[in-house]
C-alpha positions in Angstrom: -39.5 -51.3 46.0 -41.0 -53.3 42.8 -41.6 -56.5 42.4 -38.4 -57.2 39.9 -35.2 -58.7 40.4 -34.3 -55.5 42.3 -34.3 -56.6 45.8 -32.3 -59.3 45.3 -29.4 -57.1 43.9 -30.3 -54.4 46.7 -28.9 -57.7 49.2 -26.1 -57.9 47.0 -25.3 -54.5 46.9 -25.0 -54.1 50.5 -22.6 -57.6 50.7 -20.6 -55.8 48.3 -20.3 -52.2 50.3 -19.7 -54.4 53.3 -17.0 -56.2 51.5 -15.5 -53.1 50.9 -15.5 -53.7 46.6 -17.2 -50.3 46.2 -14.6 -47.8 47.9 -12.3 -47.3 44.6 -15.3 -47.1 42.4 -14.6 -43.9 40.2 -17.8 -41.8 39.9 -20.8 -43.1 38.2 -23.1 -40.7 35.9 -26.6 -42.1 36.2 -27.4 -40.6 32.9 -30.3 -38.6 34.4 -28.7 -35.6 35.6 -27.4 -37.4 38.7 -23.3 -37.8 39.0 -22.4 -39.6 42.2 -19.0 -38.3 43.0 -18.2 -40.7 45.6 -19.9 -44.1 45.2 -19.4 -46.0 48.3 -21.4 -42.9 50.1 -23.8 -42.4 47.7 -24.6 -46.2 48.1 -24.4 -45.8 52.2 -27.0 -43.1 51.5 -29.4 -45.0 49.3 -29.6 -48.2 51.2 -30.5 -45.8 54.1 -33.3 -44.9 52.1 -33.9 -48.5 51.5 -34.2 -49.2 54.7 -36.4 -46.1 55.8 -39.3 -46.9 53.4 -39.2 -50.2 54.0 -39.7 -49.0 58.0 -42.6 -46.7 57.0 -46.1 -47.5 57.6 -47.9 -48.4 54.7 -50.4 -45.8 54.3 -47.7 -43.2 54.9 -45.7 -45.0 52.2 -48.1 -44.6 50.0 -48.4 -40.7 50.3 -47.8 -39.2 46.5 -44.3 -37.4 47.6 -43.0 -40.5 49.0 -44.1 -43.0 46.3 -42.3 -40.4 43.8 -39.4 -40.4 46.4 -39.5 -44.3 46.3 -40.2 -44.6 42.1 -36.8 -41.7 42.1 -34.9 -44.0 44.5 -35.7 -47.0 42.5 -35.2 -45.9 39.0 -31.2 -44.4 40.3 -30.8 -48.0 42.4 -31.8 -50.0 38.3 -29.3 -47.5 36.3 -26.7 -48.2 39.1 -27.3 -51.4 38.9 -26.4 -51.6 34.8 -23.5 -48.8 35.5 -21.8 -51.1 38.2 -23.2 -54.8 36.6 -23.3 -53.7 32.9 
């Protein structure tokens, strides 16, 4: 993931799913064509993701369909971040 403050909302994101805060969240539209329906699973799904890349090997991170899957999957985690925070 980048450098900015994202990682440190990523933690707080996942304290929050665990706490249970995002189970009533009505659906979010990202604004990029991307609707998620049901938020809590959507976020399950992304932290997932989270968590893969950040098992990857480097070099195999840094293979051009998964740094545009990682760029995707950090763009949609910043424009959840100002649906949910903003």
């Amino acid at each position: 993931m980048p450098a900015d403050d994202l990682a440190a909302w990523i933690e707080e994101l996942r304290r929050r799913l665990d706490a249970g805060e995002l189970a009533d969240v009505p659906p979010i539209d990202l604004g990029n064509g991307l609707t998620l329906s049901h938020v809590e699973r959507a976020v399950r799904r992304m932290l997932a993701d989270v968590e893969m890349f950040r098992a990857m090997d480097p070099a195999e991170r840094a293979l051009p369909h998964f740094r545009a899957r990682r760029e995707f999957l950090a763009d949609n985690l910043r424009l959840l971040r100002d649906r949910l925070d903003g």
